[in-house]
Structures are given as C-alpha cells and as structure tokens.
VEXTI-595752 format. One record per residue: x, z, y of N, C-alpha, C in turn. Coordinates in steps of 0.001 Angstrom, whole numbers, padded with zeros to 6 digits, always signed. Example, Ala and Ser with C-alpha at 12.3 -4.5 7.8 and 13.67 -1.06 7.14 Angstrom:
<recs>
+013190+007800-005690+012300+007800-004500+013200+007800-003300;+012850+007080-002250+013670+007140-001060+012900+007870+000030;
</recs>
This chain:
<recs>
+072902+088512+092065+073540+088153+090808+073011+086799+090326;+074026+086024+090313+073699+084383+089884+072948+084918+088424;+072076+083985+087672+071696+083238+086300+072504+083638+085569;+074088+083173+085739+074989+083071+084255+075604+084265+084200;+075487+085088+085727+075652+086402+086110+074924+087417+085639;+073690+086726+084090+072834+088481+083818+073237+087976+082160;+072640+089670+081943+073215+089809+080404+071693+088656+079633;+071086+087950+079538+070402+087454+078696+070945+086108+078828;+072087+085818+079787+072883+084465+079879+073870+084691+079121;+074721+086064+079169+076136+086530+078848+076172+085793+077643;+077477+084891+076976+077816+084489+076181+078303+085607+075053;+077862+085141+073577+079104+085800+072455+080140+085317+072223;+081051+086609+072558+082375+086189+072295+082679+087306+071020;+083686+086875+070446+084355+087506+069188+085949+088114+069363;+086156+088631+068612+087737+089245+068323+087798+089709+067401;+089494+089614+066594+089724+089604+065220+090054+090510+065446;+089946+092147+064445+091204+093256+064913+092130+093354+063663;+093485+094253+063649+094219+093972+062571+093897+094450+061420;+092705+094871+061553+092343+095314+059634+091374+094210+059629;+090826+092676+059941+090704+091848+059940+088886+091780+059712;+088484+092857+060667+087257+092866+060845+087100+091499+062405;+086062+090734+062548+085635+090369+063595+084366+091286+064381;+084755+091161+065754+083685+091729+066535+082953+090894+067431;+081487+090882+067619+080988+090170+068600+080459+090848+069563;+080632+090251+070814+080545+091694+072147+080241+090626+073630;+079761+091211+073974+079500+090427+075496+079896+091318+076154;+080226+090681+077700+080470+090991+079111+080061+090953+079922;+080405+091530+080967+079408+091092+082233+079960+091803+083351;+080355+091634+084459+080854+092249+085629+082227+091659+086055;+082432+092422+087505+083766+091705+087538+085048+092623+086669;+085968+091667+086344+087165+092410+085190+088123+093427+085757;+087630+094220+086653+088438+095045+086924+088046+096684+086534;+089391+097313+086721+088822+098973+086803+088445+099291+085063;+088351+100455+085209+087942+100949+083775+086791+100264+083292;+086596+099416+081699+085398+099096+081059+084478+100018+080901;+083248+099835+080835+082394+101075+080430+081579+099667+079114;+082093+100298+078357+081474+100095+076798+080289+101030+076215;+079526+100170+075736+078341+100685+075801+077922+101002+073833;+077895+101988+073477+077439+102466+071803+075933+101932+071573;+075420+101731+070979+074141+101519+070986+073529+102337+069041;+072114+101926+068871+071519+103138+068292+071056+102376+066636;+070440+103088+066388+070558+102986+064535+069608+101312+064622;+070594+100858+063668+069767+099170+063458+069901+098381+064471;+070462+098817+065899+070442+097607+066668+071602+096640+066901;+071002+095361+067682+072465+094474+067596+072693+094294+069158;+073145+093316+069742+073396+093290+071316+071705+092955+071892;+070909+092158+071461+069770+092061+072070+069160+093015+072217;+069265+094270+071970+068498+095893+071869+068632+096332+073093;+070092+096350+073752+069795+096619+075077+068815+096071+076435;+068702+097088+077212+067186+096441+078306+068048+095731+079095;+068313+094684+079537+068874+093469+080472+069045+094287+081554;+068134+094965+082023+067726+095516+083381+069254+096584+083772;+069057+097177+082756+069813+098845+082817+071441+097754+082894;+071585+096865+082078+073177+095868+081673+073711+095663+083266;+072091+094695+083587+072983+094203+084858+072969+094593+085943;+071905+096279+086057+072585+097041+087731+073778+097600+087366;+074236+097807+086052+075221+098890+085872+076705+097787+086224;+076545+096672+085645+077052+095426+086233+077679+094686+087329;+076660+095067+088360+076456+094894+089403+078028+095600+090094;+078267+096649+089563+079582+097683+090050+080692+097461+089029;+080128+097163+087653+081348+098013+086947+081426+096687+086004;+082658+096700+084803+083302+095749+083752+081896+096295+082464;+081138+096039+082123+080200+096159+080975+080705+095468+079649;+080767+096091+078665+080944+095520+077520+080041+096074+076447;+079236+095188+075724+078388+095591+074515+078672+095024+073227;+078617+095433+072069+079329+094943+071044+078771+095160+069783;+078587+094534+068544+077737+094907+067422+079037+095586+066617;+078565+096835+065831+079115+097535+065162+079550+096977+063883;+080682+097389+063383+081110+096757+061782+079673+096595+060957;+080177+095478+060695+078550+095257+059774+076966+094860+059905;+077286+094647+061316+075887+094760+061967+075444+093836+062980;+074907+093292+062644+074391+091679+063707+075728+090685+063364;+076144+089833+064567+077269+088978+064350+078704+089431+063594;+078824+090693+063608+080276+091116+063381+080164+091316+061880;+081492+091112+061502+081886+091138+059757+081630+092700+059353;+082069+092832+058012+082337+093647+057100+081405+094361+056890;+081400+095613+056482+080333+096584+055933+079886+097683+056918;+078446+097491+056737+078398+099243+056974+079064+100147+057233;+079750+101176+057589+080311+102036+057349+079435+103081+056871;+079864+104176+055871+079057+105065+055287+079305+106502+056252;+079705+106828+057057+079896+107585+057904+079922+107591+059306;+079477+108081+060056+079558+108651+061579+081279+108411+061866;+081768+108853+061646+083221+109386+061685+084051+107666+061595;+083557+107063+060795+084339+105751+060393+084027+104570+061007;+082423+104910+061695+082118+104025+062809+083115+104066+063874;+083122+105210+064241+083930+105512+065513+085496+105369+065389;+086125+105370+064138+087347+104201+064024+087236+103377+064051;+086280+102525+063676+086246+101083+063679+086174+100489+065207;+085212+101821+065839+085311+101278+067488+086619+101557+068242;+087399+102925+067933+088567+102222+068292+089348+100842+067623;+089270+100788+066989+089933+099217+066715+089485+098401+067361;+088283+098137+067845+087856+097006+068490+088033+097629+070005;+088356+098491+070714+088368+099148+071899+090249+098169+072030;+090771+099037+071193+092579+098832+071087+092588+097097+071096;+091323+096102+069961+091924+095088+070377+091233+094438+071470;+090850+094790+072368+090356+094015+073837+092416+094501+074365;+092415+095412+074086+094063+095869+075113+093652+096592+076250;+092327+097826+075537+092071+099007+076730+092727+100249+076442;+093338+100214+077687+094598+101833+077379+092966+103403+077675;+091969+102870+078508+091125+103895+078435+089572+102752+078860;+088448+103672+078555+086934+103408+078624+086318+104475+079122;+084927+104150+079615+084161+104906+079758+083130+104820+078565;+082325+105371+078419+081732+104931+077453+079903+105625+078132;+078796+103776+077325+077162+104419+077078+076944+104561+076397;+076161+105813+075987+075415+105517+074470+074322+106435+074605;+073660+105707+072929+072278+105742+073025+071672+106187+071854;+071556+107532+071562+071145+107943+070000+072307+107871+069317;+071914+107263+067581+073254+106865+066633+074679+106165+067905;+074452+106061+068874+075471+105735+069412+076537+106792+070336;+075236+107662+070329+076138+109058+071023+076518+109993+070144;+076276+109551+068943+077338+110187+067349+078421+109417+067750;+078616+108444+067891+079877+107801+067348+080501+108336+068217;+080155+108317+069812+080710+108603+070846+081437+109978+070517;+080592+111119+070080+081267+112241+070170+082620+112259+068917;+082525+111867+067717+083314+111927+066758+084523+110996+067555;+084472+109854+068348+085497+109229+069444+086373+110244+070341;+085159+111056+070321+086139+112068+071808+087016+112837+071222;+086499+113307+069717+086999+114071+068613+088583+113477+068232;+088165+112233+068045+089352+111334+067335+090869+110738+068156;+089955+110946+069402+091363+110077+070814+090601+110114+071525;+090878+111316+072318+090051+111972+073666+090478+110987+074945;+092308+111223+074518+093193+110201+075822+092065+108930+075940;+091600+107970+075162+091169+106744+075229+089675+107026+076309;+089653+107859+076588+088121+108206+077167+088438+108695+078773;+087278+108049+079523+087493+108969+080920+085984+109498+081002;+085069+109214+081142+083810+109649+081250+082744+109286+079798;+081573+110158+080033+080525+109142+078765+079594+109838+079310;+078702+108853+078830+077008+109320+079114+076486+109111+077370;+075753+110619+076840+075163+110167+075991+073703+110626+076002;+072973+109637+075709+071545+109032+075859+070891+109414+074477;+069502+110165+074587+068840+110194+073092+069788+110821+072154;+070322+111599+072311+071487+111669+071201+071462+113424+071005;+072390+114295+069946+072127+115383+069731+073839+115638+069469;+074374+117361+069233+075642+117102+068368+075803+117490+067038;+076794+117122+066276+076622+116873+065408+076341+118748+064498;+075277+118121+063494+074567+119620+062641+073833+119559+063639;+073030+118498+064406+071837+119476+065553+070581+119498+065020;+069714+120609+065598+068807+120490+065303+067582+119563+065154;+067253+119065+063470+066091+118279+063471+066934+116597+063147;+068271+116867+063339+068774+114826+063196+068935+114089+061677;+068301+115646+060844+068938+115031+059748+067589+114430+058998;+066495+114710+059951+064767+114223+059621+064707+112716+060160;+065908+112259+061170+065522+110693+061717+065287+110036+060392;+065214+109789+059353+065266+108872+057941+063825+109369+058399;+063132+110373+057807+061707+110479+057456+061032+110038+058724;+061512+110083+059798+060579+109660+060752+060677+108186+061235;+061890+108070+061166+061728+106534+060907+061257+105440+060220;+061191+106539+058880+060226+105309+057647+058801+105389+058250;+058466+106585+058663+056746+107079+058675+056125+106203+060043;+057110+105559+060892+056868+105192+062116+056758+103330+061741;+057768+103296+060633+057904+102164+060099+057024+101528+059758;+056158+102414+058681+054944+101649+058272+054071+101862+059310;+053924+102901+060333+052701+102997+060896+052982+101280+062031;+054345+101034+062277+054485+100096+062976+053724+098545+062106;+053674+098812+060648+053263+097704+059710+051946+097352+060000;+051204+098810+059681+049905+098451+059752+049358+098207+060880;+049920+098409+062441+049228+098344+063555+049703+097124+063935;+050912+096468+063581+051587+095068+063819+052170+094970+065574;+052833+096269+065155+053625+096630+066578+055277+096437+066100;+055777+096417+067280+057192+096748+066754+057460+098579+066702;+058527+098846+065435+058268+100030+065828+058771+101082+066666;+059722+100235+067673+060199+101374+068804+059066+101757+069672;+058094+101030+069738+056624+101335+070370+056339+102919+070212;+056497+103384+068853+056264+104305+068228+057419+105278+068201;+058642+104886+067956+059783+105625+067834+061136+106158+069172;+060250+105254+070453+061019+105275+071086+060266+105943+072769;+058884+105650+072538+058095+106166+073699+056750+106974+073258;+056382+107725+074276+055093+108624+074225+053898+107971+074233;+052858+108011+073513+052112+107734+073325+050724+107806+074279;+051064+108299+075438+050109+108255+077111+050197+107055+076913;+048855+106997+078464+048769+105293+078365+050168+104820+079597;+051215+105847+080196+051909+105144+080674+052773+105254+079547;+053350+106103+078896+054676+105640+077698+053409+104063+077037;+052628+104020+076459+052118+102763+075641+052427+101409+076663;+052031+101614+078304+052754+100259+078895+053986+100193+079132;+054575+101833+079007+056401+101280+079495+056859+100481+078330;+056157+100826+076974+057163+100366+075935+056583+099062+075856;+055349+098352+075921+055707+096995+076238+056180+096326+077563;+056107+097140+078031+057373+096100+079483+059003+095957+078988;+059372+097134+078110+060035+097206+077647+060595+096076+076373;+059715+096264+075663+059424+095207+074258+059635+093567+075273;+058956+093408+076128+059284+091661+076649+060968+091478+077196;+060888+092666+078064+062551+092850+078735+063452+092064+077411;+063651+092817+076384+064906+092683+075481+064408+091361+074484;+063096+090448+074727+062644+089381+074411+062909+088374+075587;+063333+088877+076580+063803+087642+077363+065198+086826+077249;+065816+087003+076128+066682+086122+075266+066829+085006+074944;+066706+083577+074984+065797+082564+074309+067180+081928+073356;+068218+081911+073889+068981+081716+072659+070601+081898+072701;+071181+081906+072009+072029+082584+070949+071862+083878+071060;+070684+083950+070396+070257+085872+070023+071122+085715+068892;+071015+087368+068751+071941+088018+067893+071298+087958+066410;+071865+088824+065540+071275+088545+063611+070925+090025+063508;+069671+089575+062897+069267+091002+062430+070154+092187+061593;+069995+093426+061617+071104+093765+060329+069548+093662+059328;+071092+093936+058579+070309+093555+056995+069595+094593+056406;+068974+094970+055627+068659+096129+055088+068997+097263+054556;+070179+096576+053462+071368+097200+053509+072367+097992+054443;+072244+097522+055257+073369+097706+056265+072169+098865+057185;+071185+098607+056873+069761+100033+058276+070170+100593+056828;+070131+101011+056008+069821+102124+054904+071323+103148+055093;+072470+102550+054910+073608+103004+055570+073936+103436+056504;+073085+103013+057218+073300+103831+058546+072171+104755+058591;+071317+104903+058102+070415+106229+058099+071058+107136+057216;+072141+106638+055983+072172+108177+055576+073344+108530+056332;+074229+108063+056836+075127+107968+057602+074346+109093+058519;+073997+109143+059336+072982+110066+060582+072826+111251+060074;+071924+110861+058268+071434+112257+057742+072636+113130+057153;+074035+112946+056932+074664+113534+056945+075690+113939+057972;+075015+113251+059048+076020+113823+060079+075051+115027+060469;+073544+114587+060549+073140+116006+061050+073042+117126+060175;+073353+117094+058778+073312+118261+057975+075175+118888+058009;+075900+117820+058858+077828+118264+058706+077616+119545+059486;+079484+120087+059773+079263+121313+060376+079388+120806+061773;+079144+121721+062771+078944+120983+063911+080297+121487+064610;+080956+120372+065399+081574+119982+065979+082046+121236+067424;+083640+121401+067705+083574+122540+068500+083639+121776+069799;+083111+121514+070636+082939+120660+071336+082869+121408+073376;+083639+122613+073192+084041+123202+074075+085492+122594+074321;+086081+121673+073580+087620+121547+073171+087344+120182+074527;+086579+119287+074732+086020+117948+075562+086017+118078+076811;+087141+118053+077850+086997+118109+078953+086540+117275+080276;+086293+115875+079384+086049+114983+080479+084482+114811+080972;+083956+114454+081958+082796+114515+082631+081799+113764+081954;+080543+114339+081523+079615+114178+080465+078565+114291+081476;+077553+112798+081170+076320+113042+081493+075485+112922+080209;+074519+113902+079967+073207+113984+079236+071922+113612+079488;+071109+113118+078890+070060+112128+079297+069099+112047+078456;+067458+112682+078247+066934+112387+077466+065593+112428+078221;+064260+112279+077043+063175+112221+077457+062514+113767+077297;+061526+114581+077658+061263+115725+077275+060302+115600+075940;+059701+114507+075192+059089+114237+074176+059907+113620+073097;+061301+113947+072767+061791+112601+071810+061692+113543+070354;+060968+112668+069888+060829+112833+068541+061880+112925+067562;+062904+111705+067752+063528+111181+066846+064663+112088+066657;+065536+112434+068072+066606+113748+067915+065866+114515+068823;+065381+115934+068325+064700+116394+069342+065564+116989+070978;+064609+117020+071667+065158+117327+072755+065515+118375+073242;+065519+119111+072271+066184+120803+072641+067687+120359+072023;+068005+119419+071317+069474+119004+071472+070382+118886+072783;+069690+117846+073681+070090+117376+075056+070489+118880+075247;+069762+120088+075502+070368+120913+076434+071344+122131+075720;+071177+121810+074201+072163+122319+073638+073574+121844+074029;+073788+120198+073767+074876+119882+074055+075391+120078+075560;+074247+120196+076754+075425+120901+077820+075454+122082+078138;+075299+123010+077110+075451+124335+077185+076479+124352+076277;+077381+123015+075424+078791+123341+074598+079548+122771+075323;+079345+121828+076140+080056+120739+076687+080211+121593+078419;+081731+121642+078760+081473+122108+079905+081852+121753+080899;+082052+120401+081151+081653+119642+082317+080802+118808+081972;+079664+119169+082022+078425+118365+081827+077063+118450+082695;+076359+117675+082919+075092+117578+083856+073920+116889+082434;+072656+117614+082743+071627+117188+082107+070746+116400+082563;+069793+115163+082793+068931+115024+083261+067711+114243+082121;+066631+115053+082607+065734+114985+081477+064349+114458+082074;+063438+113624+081608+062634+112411+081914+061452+113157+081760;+060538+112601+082691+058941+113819+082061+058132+112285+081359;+057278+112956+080713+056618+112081+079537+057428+111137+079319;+058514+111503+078767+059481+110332+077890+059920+110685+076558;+060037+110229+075566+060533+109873+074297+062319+109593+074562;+062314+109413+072813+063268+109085+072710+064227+107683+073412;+063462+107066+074078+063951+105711+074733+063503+105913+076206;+063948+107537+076417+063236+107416+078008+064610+106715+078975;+065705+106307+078842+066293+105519+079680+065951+104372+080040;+065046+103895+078818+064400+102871+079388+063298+102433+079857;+062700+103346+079492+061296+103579+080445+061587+103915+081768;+062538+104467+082039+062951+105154+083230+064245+104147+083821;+064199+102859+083882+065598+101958+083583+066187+102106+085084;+064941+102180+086117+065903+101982+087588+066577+103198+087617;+065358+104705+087683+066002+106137+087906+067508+106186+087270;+067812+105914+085612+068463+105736+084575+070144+105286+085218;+069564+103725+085719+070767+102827+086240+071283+103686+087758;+070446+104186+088460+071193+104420+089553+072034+105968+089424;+071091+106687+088243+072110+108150+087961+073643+107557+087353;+073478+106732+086478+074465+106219+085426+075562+105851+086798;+075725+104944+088060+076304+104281+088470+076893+105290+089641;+075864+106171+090030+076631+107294+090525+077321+108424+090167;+077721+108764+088630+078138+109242+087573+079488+108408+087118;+079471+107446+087315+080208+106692+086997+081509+106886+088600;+080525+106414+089708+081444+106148+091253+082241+107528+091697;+081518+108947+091135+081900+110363+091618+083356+110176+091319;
</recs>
C-alpha cells in the first residue's frame, strides 16, 4: 500500500445532504463492491480510529469513516438521541448514492448501528459491532459515571483517558494502550476538531437513555452479525457481547483475553483479519 494509500494520508472530503447538514468522511480502498462504513464511539472524530485496523481492512474492501452530526468537521448539532443519530447516518449513507453497506462499529457506534438495522434493515448487508451492548443492556446507562471518574483520574495522572477507559490495567493492556495512543497520533496534518463539550455532554445522555430505553426485539435482524469484545470492558460490560448473540441469530462472538473495552485495538492484527474474513464469507 503506497503513502497516499493509508488512512493518516486519506484526505477530508465533505457532502451536503438535503436537510443541509455537511459531512466530513474519508476513504480508502479500491471503489468497488459494497462500502463498509465504519460508526465510531462517544466523543470521537475520524482521527480516533487505529490507522492499522483502516488500512488492512482496506487493503480488500471500499472503507469509509465519517464524523457524526455535530461532531469534529461536520455541521449541526448533537443529536439528543441514539435513534436520531442513526437517521442522520442514513442521510449521509443515501447521500454518497449507497443502495446498501456493511457496517463497523465501536461502542456508542454499535447503538447507532443497531437502531439503523431497526430503522432500514434493506440498507444493511453485514455489521460487526465492537465494545457495544443492546439497547436497556446491562450496566450502559453507568458509561456517564465512569467516564467522568476515568476523566479526572486521566487529569491527575496526565494520561489520556482511553488509557484508562479503553484498556486493562496489566502491564500488557498499560503498553497496548500506548502503542495504541502513538498509532492514532500518527496524523500530522489536516487532523480533525475536537467535539466540543457541549456536543460530549449530549452524547452521554444520549447513551444514558438509551441504556435505561426498552430494549430492542432484536430476534426480528437477520443479517450476519459479528460480536467483538474484550473479557474486562468496563465501560459496556461484557456480559452484553454475549447477550446480544444469544438475541441476534445469525451471529458469532469473539471475545479478547485481558482486554477492555478497546480490545479491537489492542488486538488490531487478530481484529483485522477476523473482520476481513467476516466480511469475504
């Protein structure tokens, strides 16, 4: 893969959709075959993803990553709901001119995903959701408290705080998450915009009422589901992962030993080569 060929080269590009939101989204692969669009997780913008996991998955398939209404480069607000994210991503799905997707996601991104499958199943052929729980699952409606508590502990130690929120605290989770931490710092420029504060507060209660909603009948989802977590994740616990493929019934689980909530990326090669053969079946 040439230089201009990896995602820390990939250019931002934009699109207007007709309720006159803009989206900013990168690419990467060759343009054929179904896109696999990628959800991503509470507060992040396109630089959040690990380069690594972008460009083996790349390597095979059309990749597209994109900041959510409100969030990094793209216009408008917040959305105050789970449910309204995932319209907004069809709109930006409908204006690329994709009749179907696959879809990644990753935590708050495998909410949106499922309320998507909920909303226009047709638009979907496969998904992988990562870190993620369904909706009313157990323990998602605590991500606010554990995120603040990780927040400051990230203050006072002068870490970032996915260090804390995203890996185990062994001394191999403490080096995956800085190999990790440089990976998505190998950016040097046109990085993306932070969200605002506003816009992280909205999306946490956004979460905390999706995990206190009623939960979702999700036996109704027939298309091929991979599940993916760490056996330590704090943040949605991991007795979710195997809830959801005991509702979901074409589904496969695979679950990470000493991993957290960000064990796909601690785990980025294992991760990329399940994802790409999940994808080729």
């Amino acid at each position: 893969m040439r230089e201009s060929e990896t995602y820390i080269h990939a250019p931002n590009k934009s699109i207007r959709t007709a309720n006159g939101i803009t989206y900013v989204y990168r690419e990467l692969g060759e343009k054929i075959g179904i896109p696999i669009v990628f959800f991503t997780h509470l507060s992040a913008n396109l630089d959040n993803w690990d380069p690594r996991i972008i460009d083996g998955i790349a390597k095979q398939h059309w990749v597209i990553t994109f900041d959510n209404t409100g969030v990094g480069l793209s216009s408008g607000q917040v959305p105050g709901t789970i449910k309204e994210m995932a319209e907004d991503a069809i709109d930006f799905i409908k204006a690329l001119g994709f009749k179907q997707i696959d879809i990644l996601s990753f935590s708050m991104g495998g909410m949106i995903a499922q309320e998507l499958l909920e909303l226009e199943p047709t638009l979907i052929r496969k998904v992988i959701l990562t870190g993620t729980g369904p909706r009313g699952g157990k323990g998602i409606e605590n991500v606010t408290k554990i995120s603040n508590q990780d927040l400051v502990r990230a203050i006072f130690t002068l870490k970032d705080v996915k260090t804390y929120l995203f890996f185990t605290r062994t001394l191999n989770g403490k080096r995956k998450a800085k190999e990790f931490l440089a990976r998505i710092k190998e950016r040097k420029h046109n990085r993306d915009k932070m969200i605002s504060l506003k816009g992280y507060l909205t999306q946490l209660k956004a979460i905390n009422r999706w995990g206190k909603s009623t939960p979702a009948d999700l036996s109704k989802i027939k298309q091929p589901i991979l599940v993916v977590n760490g056996e330590a994740d704090r943040m949605v616990p991991t007795e979710n992962a195997y809830d959801l493929v005991q509702r979901l019934p074409n589904s496969k689980l695979v679950i990470y030993k000493d991993a957290g909530h960000g064990a796909i990326f601690q785990y980025h090669e294992e991760f990329t080569k399940e994802v790409l053969a999940f994808l080729n079946k």
